[in-house]
C-alpha positions in Angstrom: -10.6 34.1 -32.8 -7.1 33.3 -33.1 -5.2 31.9 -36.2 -2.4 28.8 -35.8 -0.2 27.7 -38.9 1.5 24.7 -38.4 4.8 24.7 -40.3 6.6 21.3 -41.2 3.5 18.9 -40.6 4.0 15.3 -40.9 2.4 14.2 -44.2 1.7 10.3 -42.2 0.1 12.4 -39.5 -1.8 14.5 -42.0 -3.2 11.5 -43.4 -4.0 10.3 -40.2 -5.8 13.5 -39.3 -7.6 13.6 -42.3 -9.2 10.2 -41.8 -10.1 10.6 -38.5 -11.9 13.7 -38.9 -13.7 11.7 -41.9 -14.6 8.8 -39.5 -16.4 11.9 -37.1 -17.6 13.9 -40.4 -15.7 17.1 -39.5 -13.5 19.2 -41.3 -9.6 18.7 -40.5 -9.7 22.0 -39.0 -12.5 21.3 -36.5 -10.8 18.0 -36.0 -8.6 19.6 -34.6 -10.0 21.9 -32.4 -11.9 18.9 -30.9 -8.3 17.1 -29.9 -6.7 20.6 -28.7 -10.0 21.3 -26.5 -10.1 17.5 -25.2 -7.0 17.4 -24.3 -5.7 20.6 -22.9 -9.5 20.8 -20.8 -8.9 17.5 -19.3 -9.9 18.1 -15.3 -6.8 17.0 -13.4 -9.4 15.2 -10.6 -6.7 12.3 -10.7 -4.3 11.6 -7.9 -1.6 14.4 -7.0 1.9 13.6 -8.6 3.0 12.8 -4.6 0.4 10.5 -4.5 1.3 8.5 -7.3 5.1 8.6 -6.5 3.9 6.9 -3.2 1.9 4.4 -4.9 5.0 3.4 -7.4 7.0 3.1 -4.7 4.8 1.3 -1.8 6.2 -1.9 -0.6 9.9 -0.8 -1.7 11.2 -0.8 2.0 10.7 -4.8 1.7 13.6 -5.1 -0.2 16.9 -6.4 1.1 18.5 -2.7 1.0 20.2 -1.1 4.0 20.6 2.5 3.8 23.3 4.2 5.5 23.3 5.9 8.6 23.5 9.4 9.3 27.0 10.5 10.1 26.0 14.1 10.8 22.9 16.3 11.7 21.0 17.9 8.7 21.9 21.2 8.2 20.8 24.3 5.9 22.4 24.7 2.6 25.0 27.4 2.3 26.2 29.2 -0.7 28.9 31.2 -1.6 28.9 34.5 -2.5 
């Protein structure tokens, strides 16, 4: 098993630790282990990041907004060298 120290702490997060591993009867240091395993072992079974760009955005063509037109073809970037 590994060891963290956390340097510089909060003391009004500390306090706020403390009583919330009281209110689930564990330790502070078991407290949190259970908030470092529930978060970073959260599935990611959500929508993709694309999918919820799409979603922010749906229904924004409907607004009076005219882009402007091509003047020239697409073309591949080129850098110097």
């Amino acid at each position: 098993m590994a060891i963290l120290t956390i340097r510089d702490f909060d003391e009004g997060l500390k306090a706020k630790l403390r009583v919330r591993a009281a209110e689930h009867g564990r330790s502070m240091e078991a407290e949190v282990r259970a908030i470092l395993a529930s978060v970073l072992t959260k599935s990611n079974s959500g929508p993709g990041m694309g999918s919820r760009i799409r979603q922010r955005f749906d229904g924004v063509d409907d607004l009076p907004v005219e882009l402007p037109r091509r003047t020239e073809r697409a073309r591949a970037v080129e850098f110097p060298e």
